[in-house]
N, C-alpha and C positions, 0 to 999 in steps of 0.2 A: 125247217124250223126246229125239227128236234136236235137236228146237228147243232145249231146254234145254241140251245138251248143246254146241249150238253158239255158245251165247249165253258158257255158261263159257267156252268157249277164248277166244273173243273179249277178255271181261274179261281174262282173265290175258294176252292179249300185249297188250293196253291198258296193266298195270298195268307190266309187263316193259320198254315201251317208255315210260312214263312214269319210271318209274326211270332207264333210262338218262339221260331229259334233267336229270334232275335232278342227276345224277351228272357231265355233261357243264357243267352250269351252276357247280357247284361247282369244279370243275376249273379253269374259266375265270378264277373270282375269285379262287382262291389264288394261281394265275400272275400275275394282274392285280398282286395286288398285293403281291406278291413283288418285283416291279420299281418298285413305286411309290414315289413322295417323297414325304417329308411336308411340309408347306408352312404347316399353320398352326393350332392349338386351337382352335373355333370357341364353346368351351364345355365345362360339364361340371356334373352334379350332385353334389355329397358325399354328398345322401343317400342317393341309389342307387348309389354308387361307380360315376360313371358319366363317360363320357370322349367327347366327340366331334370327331373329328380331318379336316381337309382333308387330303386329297391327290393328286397329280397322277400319272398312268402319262407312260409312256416315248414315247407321242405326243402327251402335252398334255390328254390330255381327264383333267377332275376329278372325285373321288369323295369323300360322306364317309363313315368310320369311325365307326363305332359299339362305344365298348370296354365292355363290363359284367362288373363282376367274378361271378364263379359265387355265389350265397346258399351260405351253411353248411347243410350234412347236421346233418340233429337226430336221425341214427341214434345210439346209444350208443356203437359201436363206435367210428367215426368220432371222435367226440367223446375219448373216451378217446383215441385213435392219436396227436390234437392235443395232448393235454395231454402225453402223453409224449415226443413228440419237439421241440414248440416250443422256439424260444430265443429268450426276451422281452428288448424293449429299455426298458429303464424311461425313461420320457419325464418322468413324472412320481408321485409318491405321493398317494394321496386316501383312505389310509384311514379306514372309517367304524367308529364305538365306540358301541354301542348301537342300540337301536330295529330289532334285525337281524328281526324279522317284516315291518317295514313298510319294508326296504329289499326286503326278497325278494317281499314284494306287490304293491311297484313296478314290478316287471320283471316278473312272472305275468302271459301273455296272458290277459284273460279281456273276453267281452262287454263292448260298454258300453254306456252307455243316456245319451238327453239328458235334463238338468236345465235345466227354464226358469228360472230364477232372477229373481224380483221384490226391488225395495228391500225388504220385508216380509216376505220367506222370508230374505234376506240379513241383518235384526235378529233373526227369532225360530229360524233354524235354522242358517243359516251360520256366525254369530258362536258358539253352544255351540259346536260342532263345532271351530272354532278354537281357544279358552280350554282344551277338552278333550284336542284329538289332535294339536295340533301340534305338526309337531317341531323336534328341536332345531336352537335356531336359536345353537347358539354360535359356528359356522366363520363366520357371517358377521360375530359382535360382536368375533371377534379380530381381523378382517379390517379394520374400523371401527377398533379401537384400536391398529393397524397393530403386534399381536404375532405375523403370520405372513402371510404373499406381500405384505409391504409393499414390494417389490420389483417385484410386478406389476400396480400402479396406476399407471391409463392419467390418471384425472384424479382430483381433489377440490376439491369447493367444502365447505371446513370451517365453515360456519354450523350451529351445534347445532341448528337450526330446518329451515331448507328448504335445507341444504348436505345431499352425496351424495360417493360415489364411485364411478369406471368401472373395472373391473376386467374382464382376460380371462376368461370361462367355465372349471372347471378340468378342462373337458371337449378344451379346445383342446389342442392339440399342441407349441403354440409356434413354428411352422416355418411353416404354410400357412397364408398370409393369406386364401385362399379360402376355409379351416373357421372365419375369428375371428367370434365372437360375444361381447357383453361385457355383463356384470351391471351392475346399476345401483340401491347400496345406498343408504339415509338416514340421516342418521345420528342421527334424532329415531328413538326408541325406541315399541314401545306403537301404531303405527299398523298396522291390518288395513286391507290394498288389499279392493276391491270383489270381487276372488277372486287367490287364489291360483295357479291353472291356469295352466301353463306354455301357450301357443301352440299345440303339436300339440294339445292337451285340447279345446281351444275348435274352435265349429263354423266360426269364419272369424278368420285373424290382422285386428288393426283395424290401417288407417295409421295410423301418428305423427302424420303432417298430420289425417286425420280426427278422432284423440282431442282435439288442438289445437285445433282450429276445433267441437267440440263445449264445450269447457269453453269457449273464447271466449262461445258463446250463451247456459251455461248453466252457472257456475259447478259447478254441483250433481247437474250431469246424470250421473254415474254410480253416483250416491246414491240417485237415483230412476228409473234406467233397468231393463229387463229385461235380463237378461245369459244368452246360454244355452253351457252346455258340457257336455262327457262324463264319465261316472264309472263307474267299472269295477263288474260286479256285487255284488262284495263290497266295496264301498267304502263305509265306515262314514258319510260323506255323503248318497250314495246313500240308502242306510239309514234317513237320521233325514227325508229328506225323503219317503221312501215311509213311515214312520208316521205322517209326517202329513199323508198323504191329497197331498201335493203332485205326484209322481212313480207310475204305475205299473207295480207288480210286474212 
């Protein structure tokens, strides 16, 4: 029992004396850089609201910063505190009118599961599914008939056939060119892409140059390629491919 007994004290002025340096190291770096200059943005992520900064202390030597903004409390309280004391800055309007189950589905974290997807499940299960559940696509035919943000068209090639338009995401902010991403409509009606899935859905973003130099080889190649991406459990996709035997439960 004395061994025992000498073993705890041990630990505890281990743990004692490990605190302190940590405390000590802490100490160090707020001084540090308290005095420090900033010198230069070395980068940054939007999606992680995330910031990394050069900077130099008061004898030269350099550090970098690492800024990340704190995640949101999904406590109720929390949430409610926000909604009553915020004060929003309208940047922009996107009100949506209809189909409000499958906007609130969208945003439901739930499991996801991959879909290999063959040319052959793409005519006999993808294509229902579209003619069925898709939605509305009118914001983007107003968009096309330039009866709304025809202000915010970056280009157009007006050929009814293989002409298009680039327009900002109306997710952008307008301000930070670091967040622009930009849609890319057609303005030939009636065409179904090889899928739908935005980017984060799919198991890898393809290059530009890659899809390029694929249709170079192979007109047809995405007509008859396998294509695989994610669909949330309850996704009516999901769904029609697990009754037919293509995806498991």
């Amino acid at each position: 029992m004395e061994l025992a007994e000498d073993c705890e004290s041990t630990t505890e002025k281990s743990n004692v004396a490990g605190n302190g340096a940590i405390e000590t190291q802490e100490n160090a770096a707020q001084s540090w850089l308290r005095g420090a200059t900033f010198r230069e943005v070395l980068g940054s992520d939007v999606s992680h609201k995330s910031l990394f900064v050069l900077l130099s202390g008061v004898n030269g030597e350099q550090g970098v910063l690492l800024m990340n903004k704190s995640a949101f409390s999904e406590d109720a309280n929390d949430i409610n505190a926000i909604l009553h004391s915020a004060e929003l800055l309208e940047v922009m309007k996107n009100d949506i009118y209809g189909s409000y189950n499958a906007i609130v589905a969208k945003y439901r974290q739930e499991e996801k599961f991959i879909i290999n997807e063959t040319a052959e499940d793409y005519r006999t299960i993808t294509v229902e599914y579209i003619e069925k559940f898709q939605m509305d696509l009118k914001w983007v035919y107003n968009i096309l008939s330039k009866e709304c943000e025809a202000e915010r068209i970056l280009f157009e090639d007006p050929d009814p056939y293989n002409g298009f338009i680039l327009a900002p995401d109306i997710k952008w902010d307008s301000v930070s060119l670091e967040n622009l991403y930009v849609l890319a409509m057609i303005h030939r009606r009636g065409v179904r892409l090889k899928y739908d899935a935005p980017a984060s859905s799919t198991l890898a973003a393809v290059l530009l140059d890659d899809v390029i130099n694929n249709l170079k080889i192979a007109p047809d190649y995405y007509r008859r390629a396998t294509l695989s991406f994610t669909r949330k459990n309850s996704d009516k996709l999901l769904q029609m491919f697990r009754e037919a035997g293509r995806c498991e439960a």
